[in-house]
C-alpha positions as CSV (number, residue, x, y, z in Angstrom):
1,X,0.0,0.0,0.0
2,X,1.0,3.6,-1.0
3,X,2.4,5.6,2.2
4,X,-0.4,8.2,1.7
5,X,-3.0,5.5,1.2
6,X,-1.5,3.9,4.6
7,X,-1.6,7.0,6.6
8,X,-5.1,8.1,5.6
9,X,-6.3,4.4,6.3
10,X,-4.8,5.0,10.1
11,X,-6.9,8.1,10.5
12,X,-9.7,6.6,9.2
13,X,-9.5,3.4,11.7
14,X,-7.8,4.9,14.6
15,X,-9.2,8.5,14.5
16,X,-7.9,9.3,18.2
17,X,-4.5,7.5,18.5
18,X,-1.2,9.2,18.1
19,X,-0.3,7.6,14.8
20,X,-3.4,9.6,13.6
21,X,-2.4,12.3,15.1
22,X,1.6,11.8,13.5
23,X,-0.4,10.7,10.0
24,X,-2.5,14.1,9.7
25,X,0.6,16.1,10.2
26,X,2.8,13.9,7.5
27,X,0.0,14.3,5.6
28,X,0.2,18.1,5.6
29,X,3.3,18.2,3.6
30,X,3.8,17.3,0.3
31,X,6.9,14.9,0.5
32,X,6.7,12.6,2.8
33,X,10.3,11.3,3.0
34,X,12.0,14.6,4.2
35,X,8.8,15.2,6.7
36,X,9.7,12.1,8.4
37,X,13.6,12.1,7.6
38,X,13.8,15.4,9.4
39,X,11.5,14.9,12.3
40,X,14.2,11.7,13.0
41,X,16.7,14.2,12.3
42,X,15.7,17.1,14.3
43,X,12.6,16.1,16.2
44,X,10.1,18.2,17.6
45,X,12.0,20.5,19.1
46,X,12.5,22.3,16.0
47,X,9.3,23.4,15.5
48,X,8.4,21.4,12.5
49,X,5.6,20.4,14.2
50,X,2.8,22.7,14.0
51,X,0.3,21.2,15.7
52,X,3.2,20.7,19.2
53,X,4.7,23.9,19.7
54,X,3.0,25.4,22.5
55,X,3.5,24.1,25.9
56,X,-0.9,24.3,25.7
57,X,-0.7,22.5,23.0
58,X,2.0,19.4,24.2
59,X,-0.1,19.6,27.6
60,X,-3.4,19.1,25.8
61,X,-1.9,16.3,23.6
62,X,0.2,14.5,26.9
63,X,-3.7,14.8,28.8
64,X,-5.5,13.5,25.7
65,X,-3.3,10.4,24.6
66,X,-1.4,10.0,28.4
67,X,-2.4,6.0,28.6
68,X,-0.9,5.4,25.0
69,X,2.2,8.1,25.9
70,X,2.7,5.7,29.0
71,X,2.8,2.2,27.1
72,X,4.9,3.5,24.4
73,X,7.4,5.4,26.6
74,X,7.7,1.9,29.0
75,X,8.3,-0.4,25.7
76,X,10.9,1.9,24.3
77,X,12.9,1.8,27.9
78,X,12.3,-1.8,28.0
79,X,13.6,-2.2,24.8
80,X,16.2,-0.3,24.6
81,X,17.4,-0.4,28.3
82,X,17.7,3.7,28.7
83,X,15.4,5.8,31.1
84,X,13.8,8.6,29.2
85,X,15.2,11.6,30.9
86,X,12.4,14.1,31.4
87,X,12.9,17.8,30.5
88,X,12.1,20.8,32.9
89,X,8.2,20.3,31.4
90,X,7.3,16.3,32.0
91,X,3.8,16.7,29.8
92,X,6.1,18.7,26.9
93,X,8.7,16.1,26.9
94,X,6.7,12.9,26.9
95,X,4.5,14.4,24.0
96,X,7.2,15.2,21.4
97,X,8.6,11.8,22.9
98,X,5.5,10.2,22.0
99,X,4.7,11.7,18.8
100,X,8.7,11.5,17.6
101,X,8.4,7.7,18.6
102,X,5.6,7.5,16.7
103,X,6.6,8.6,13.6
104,X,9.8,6.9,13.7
105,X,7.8,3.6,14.0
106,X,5.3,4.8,11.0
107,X,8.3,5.9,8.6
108,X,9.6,2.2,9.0
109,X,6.8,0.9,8.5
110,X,6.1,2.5,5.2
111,X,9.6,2.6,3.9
112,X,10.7,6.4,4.6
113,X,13.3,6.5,7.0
């Protein structure tokens, strides 16, 4: 399957997970490759992300998807070994975490990275 075709078929069938939420932004730029190549490269803290600059808007993300945040943040230090160290803003961190963790996963998955 096409990576757009993919990422709109995630929105469609998991309207409120984070891969949704990753697969709308991807989605808002017309080259997926460097979207996702960069985010890896860069991450969120270089503002790429539109949608996650604000601390009001990494708060409201953390509060909406926290159980998903939680489960994706204890696989990734259970399989890598390495504690996630949490920036002066634990909500800001663990979103851009989530949502760079995220992507990462999605542009394997469709061949990007």
């Amino acid at each position: 399957m096409k990576p757009r075709k993919k990422l709109k078929k995630i929105i469609k069938e998991k309207p409120t997970s984070i891969q949704a939420f990753v697969a709308e932004e991807a989605l808002d730029h017309e080259n997926l490759s460097p979207f996702f190549n960069d985010l890896a490269s860069h991450g969120c803290i270089s503002g790429m992300v539109g949608s996650l600059i604000y601390y009001h808007q990494t708060h409201q993300f953390f509060d909406c998807h926290y159980k998903e945040i939680n489960e994706l943040r204890l696989e990734y230090e259970e399989n890598t070994g390495i504690q996630i160290q949490l920036g002066s803003d634990l909500k800001n961190t663990l979103a851009w975490f989530a949502f760079e963790e995220t992507a990462f996963q999605l542009g394997n998955e469709l061949g990007l990275l």
